[in-house]
KEDODREN-143964 format. One record per residue (C-alpha): residue in one letter; x, y, z. Coordinates in steps of 0.05 Angstrom, whole numbers, padded with zeros to 5 digits, always signed. Layout:
aXYZ...
//
This chain:
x+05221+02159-00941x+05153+02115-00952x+05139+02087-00880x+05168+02151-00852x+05115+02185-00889x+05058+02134-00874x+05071+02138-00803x+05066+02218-00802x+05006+02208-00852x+04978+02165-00802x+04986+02218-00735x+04948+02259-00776x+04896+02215-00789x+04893+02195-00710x+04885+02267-00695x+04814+02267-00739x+04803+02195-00707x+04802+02177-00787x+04842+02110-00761x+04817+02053-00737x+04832+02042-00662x+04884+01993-00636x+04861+01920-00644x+04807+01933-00693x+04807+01916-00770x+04768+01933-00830x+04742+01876-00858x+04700+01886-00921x+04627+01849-00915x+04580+01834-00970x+04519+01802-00939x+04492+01801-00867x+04472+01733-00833x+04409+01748-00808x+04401+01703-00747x+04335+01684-00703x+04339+01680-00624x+04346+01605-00635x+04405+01618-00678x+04371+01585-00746x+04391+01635-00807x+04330+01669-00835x+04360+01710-00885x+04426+01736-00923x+04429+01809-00932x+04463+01847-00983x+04498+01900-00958x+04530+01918-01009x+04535+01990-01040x+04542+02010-01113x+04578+02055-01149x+04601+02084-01224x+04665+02081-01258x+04709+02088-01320x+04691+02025-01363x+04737+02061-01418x+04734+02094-01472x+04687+02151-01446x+04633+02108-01418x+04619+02077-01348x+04597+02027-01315x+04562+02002-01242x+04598+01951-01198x+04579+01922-01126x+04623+01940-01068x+04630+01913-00997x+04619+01950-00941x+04670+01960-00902x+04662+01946-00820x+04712+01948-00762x+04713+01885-00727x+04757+01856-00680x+04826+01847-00710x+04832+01797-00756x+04887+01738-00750x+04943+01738-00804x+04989+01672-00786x+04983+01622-00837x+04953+01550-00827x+04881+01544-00796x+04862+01601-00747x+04794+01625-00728x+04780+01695-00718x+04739+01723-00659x+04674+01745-00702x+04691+01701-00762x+04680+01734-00837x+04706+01674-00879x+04655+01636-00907x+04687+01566-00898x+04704+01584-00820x+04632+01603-00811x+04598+01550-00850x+04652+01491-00858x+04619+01485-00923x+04672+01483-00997x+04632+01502-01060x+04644+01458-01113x+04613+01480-01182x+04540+01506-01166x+04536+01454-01105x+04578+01442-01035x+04620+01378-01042x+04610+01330-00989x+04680+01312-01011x+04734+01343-00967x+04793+01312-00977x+04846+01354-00936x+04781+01365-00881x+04804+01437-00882x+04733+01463-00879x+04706+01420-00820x+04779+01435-00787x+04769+01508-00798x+04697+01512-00772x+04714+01462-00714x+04768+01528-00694x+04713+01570-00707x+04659+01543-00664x+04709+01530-00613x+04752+01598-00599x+04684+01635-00613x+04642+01593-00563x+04707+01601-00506x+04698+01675-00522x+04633+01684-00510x+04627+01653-00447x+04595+01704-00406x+04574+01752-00450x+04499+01763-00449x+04465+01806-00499x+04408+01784-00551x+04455+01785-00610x+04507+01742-00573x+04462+01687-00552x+04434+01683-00616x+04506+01677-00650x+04517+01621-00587x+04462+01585-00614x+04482+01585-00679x+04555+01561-00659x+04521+01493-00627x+04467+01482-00682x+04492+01486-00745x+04520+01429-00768x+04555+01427-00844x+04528+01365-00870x+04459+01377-00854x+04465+01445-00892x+04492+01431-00967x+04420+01442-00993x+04412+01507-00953x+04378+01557-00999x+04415+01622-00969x+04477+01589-00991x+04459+01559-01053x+04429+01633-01075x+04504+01657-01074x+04530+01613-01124x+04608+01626-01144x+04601+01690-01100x+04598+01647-01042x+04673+01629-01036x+04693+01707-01045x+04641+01733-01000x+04651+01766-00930x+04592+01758-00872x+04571+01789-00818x+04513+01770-00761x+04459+01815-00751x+04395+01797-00704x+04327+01770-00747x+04290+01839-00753x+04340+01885-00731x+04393+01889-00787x+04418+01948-00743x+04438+01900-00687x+04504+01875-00704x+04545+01821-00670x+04618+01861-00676x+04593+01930-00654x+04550+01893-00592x+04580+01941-00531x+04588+01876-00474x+04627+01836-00533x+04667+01899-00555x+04684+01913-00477x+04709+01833-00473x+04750+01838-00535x+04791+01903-00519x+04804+01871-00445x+04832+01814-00481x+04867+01847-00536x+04903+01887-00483x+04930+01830-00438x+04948+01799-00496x+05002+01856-00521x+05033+01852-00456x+05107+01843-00465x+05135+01783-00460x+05202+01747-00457x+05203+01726-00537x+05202+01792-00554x+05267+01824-00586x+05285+01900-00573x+05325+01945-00618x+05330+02020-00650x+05265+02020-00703x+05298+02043-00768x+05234+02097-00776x+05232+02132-00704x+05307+02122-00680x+05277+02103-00607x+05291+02033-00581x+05233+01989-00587x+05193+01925-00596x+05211+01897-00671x+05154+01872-00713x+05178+01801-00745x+05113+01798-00786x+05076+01855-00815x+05014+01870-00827x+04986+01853-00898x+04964+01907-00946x+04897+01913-00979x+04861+01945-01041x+04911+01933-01095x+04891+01910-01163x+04910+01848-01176x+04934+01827-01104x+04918+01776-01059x+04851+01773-01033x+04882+01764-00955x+04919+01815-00975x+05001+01824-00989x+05061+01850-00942x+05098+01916-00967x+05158+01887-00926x+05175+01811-00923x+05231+01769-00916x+05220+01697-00936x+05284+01670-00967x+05351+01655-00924x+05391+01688-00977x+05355+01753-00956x+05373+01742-00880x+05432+01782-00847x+05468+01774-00780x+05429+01722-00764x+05355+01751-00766x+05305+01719-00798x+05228+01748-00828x+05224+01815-00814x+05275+01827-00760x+05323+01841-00827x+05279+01916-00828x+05284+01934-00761x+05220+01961-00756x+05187+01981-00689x+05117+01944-00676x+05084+02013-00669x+05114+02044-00732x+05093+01983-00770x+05029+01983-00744x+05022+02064-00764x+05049+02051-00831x+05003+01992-00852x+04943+02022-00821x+04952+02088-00861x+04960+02047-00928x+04904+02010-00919x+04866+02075-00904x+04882+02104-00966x+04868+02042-01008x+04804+02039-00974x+04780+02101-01009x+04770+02132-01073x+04793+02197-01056x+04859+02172-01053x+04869+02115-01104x+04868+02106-01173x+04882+02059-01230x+04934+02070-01283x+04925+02009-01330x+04946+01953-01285x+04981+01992-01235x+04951+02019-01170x+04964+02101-01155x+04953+02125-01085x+04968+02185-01057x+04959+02232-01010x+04976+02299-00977x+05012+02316-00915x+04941+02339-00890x+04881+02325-00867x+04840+02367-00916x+04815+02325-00975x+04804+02380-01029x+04887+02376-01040x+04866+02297-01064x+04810+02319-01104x+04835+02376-01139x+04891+02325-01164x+04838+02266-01183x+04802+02316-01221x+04858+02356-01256x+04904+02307-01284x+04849+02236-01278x+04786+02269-01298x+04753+02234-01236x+04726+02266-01168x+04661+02259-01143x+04671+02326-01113x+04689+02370-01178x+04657+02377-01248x+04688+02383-01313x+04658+02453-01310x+04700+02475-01247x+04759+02435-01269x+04762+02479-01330x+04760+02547-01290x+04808+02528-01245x+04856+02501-01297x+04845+02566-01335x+04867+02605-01264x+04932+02571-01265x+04943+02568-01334x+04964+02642-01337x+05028+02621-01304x+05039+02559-01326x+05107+02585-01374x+05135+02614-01317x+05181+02569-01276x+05115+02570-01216x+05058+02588-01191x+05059+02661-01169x+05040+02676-01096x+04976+02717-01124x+04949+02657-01163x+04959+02616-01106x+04922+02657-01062x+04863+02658-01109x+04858+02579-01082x+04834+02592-01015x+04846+02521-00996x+04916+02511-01017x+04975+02507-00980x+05038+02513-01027x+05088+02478-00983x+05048+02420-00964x+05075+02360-00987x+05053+02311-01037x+05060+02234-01036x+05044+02188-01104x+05054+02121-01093x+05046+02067-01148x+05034+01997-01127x+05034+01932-01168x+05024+01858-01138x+05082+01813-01139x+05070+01745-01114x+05052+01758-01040x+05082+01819-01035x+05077+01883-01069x+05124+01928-01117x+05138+01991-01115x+05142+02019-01191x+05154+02094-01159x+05140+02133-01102x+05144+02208-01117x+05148+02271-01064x+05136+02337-01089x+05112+02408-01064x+05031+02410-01080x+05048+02479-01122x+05103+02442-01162x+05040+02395-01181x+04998+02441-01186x+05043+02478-01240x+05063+02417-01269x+04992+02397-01285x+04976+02470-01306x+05034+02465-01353x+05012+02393-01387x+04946+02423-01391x+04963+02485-01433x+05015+02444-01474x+04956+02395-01497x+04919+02447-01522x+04907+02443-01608x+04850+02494-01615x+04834+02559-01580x+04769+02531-01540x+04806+02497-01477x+04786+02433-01458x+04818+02394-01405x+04856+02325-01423x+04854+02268-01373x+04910+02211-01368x+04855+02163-01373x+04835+02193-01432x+04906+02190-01466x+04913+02114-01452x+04847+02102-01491x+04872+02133-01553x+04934+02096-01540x+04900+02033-01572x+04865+02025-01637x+04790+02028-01648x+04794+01964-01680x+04830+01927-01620x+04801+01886-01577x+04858+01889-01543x+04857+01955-01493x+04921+01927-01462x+04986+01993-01457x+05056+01990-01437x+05048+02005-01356x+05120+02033-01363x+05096+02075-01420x+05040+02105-01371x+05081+02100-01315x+05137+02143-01354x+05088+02184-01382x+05055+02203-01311x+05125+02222-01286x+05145+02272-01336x+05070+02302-01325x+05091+02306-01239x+05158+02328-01253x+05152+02377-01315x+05208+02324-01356x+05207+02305-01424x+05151+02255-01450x+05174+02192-01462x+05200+02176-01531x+05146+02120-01543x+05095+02159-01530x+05108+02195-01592x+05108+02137-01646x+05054+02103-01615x+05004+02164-01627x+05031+02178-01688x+05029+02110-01711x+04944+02118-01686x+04935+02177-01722x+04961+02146-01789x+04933+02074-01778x+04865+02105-01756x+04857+02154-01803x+04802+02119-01831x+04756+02098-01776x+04696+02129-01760x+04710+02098-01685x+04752+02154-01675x+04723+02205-01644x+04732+02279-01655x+04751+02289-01581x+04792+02233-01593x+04823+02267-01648x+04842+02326-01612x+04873+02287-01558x+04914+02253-01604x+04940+02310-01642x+04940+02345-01574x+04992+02288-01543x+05038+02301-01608x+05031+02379-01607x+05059+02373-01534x+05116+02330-01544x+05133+02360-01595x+05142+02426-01552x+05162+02394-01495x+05224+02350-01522x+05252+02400-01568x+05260+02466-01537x+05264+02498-01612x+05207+02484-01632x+05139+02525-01614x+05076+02497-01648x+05027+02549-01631x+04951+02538-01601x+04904+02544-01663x+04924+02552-01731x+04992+02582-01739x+05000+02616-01813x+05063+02648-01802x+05096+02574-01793x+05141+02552-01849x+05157+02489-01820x+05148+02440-01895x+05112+02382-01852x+05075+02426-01814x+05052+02461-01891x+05041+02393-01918x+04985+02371-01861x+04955+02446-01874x+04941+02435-01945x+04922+02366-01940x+04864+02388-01900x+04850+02450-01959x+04853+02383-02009x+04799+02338-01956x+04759+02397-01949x+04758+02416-02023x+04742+02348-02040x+04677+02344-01984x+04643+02410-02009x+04655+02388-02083x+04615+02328-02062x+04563+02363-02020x+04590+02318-01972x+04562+02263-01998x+04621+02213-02012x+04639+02148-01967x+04710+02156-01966x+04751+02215-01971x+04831+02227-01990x+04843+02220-01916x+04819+02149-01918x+04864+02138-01977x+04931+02176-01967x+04940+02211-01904x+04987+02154-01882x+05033+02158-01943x+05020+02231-01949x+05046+02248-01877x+05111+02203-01887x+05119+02204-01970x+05096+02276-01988x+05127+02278-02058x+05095+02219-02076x+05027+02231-02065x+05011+02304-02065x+05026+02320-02134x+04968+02269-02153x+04916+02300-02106x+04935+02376-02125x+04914+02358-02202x+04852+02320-02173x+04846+02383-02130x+04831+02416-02195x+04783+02381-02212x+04739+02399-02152x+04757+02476-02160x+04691+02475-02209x+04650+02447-02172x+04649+02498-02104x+04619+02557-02090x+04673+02596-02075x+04734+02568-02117x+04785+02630-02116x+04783+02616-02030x+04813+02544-02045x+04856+02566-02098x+04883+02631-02055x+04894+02580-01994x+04926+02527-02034x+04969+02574-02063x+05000+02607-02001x+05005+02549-01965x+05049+02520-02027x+05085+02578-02038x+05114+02576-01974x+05137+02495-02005x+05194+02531-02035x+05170+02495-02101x+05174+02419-02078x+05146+02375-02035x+05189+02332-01979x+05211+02271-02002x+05205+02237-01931x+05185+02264-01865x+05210+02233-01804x+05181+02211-01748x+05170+02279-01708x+05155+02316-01781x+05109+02274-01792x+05081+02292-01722x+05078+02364-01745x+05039+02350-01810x+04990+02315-01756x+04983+02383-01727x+04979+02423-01784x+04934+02377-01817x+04878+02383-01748x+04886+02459-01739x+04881+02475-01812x+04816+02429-01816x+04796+02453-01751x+04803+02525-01766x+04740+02512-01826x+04687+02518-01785x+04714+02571-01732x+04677+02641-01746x+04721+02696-01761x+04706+02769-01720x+04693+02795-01782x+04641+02741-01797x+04614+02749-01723x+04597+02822-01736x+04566+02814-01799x+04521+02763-01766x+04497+02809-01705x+04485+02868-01756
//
């Protein structure tokens, strides 16, 4: 299903000539070499662009990123090969870095060796090719020699970035001209590229496993690029290096039976969407891409922004109306037609890929890959919005968001489960149940944090927002409500209400004016022991009764809410009661400083 997809994904793409053509690759560059006519180096300009994202925990950061150019295709055979229009700093400059210097030691001579290739396949090139740019680059080819250049100050500026850098020539006062995009050495290279795909006699023929038509089959494909944690040269989705992995006699990647063109399609459209934002994100450690079976980029934005909080296309602002749209039907098993056509630009029966992606040695994983209907997702995401929900003012959740209240304040550890996550996402796609974990691990946050003033009050509510949805999700009998639900006799649910009347009580005795509270104290063993702490903080409750302005509201309030105890408190609440207690404890607390009509009126009279 994956590379049939990719290939379609990548028609489409070659339709909106979004692809790169044949025999070109994108090679990501961080500094021009800015050359003179003699071909001496002048200059090493940063091309680089920056951008802004998630450093956790609600705050950002600012990295460097390469730009990324087309040159002429880059080799991929192992062993020393130079490219035509090199990028690798050790092809280009035969020079290792060794600490904050260049080593005149090279022991395997794999840098001269590799610039040696480079100055020689580049020079045979380039024969015949006149342009400014080119005979510059010539020049440079002849003159530079390695061990006259270990004190060069261009190179030396670089320090440890020097090794991981990509480079590009540009002409000396012209940053504009560059040597890849020169038209006479573009014209060369696509004569050559073409007489070099000629078939020839070591070529093997059979049915491609995607297309069904009998074709060329690639024995090495291309390598991917863009995910976290892979290879720098990049990793193959499809590789066969062990003989116990070989069938019938094939070896490498004869054993898919994949067409050269398909795998060409495939790996092109991959690398397109890891290439860009719009279609890639990070969960924890694993990679997410994904895409829709069209060419319209508001289907991939509309999904970064409603269930990742990130698109550079949507605010929080429009997110929230739109969730609000759907939200109407999200208890209904979809999306009605109406809704849908209140989204101009979406198509309900365009498909939806996910992909997640995860490095494994020199190849890569595949943790899941998901196809769905974009108004399944759609509902789906509608659904885990309004489930998340803990007060009557909406506010939209992110996954990003979840994982950060997934680890303590404390921690300087930010490290989750990526099968939690990965669960966790899912049961969000696919409207399941929420992973069991998912459960005890906030739980266990809310009681173990309790205390810390690192937790935020957002962070709060998207704590007790996770339980409040698993809760409702996982057992079908029970229905904790949005807001502050009096009519619920649940006892755990009761307990967490009038531990927040006790907190509360305590504060306004106090003129809020005390360091620690009860919560600090007992809200652990109080959520999990009620019988053994609450009849010690009622009597201290008592205490505080004369010391409020309006006593009979706490008394009337504790009262209900224990009548409806049946006379005792639980002796121990398990794992999802104490869950509830959670909830009652945020939306009782919570519903303190919400005006009441009533009060509203009075106000505007």
């Amino acid at each position: 299903m994956l590379i049939k997809a990719l290939c379609d994904y990548y028609d489409l793409l070659s339709k909106d000539n979004k692809v790169l053509p044949d025999g070109y690759s994108n090679v990501k560059i961080h500094y021009l070499i800015s050359l003179t006519k003699d071909g001496k180096i002048d200059e090493l300009i940063d091309c680089q662009n920056t951008e802004t994202i998630p450093a956790g925990k609600g705050k950002t950061k600012e990295r460097k990123v390469p730009k990324e150019m087309i040159m002429p295709q880059r080799t991929e055979k192992p062993g020393i090969e130079a490219n035509i229009i090199e990028h690798r700093p050790v092809y280009i400059f035969g020079l290792n870095m060794d600490g904050e210097g260049f080593s005149p030691d090279d022991r395997t001579n794999k840098a001269r060796k590799s610039h040696s290739a480079f100055v020689e396949s580049n020079l045979k090139f380039t024969e015949n090719v006149s342009s400014p740019i080119v005979e510059a680059y010539r020049n440079f080819l002849v003159s530079w020699k390695p061990e006259e250049e270990r004190e060069n100050k261009w190179l030396l500026s670089l320090g440890k970035d020097y090794g991981k850098s990509g480079f590009a020539f540009c002409l000396s006062g012209n940053p504009d001209c560059l040597l890849h995009e020169d038209p006479a050495l573009k014209e060369k290279w696509e004569f050559e590229y073409a007489k070099g795909t000629q078939k020839d006699d070591t070529v093997r023929e059979g049915q491609c496993a995607v297309t069904g038509n009998t074709a060329s089959i690639a024995r090495i494909h291309s390598k991917i690029k863009g995910v976290y944690g892979g290879l720098a040269t990049g990793s193959v989705l499809i590789g066969f290096n062990n003989e116990s992995e070989n069938s019938y006699g094939n070896e490498q990647s004869y054993n898919s039976n994949i067409s050269e063109g398909a795998m060409k399609k495939y790996t092109e459209a991959l690398n397109y969407l890891l290439g860009s934002s719009r279609h890639k994100t990070m969960l924890d450690e694993m990679t997410i891409v994904f895409w829709a079976m069209s060419t319209k980029e508001t289907y991939e934005d509309l999904f970064m922004q409603l269930l990742m909080g990130q698109s550079d296309q949507m605010n929080a602002e429009q997110t929230e109306k739109m969730l609000l749209k759907l939200m109407a039907d999200a208890g209904q098993a979809q999306i009605t037609e109406k809704r849908l056509q209140s989204l101009e630009f979406i198509d309900p029966d365009v498909d939806f890929y996910m992909l997640g992606l995860k490095p494994n040695s020199s190849r890569l994983s595949v943790k899941f890959i998901i196809r769905r209907k974009y108004a399944d997702i759609l509902w789906n995401i509608a659904r885990f919005q309004k489930e998340m929900q803990v007060t009557k003012e909406f506010h939209s959740v992110s996954l990003w968001q979840i994982k950060n209240e997934m680890v303590s304040p404390r921690s300087k550890n930010d490290k989750v489960d990526p099968s939690l996550m990965a669960k966790l996402f899912e049961a969000i796609i696919y409207g399941k149940p929420y992973p069991g974990f998912l459960l005890s691990t906030m739980v266990q946050r809310m009681k173990t944090d309790s205390g810390s003033d690192a937790v935020t009050p957002t962070g709060a509510r998207i704590r007790t927002g996770v339980i409040k949805a698993w809760i409702n999700r996982n057992d079908p009998k029970e229905e904790l409500s949005v807001g502050l639900d009096r009519g619920n006799r649940s006892q755990a649910y009761l307990c967490g209400r009038l531990f927040a009347v006790l907190e509360k009580l305590q504060q306004e005795a106090s003129n809020n004016s005390l360091n620690r509270t009860i919560k600090d104290a007992y809200f652990a063993s109080a959520s999990s022991k009620p019988a053994l702490v609450f009849p010690k903080l009622v009597r201290l409750a008592q205490n505080h009764l004369n010391k409020v302005k309006y006593p009979v509201f706490y008394n009337k309030l504790m009262g209900e809410i224990i009548d409806g105890l049946n006379g005792e408190f639980p002796e121990t609440l398990f794992l999802k009661e104490q869950g509830k207690f959670i909830v009652g404890y945020y939306q009782q607390y919570q519903s303190f400083f919400e005006k009441s009509e009533k009060t509203e009126e009075t106000e505007e009279k």
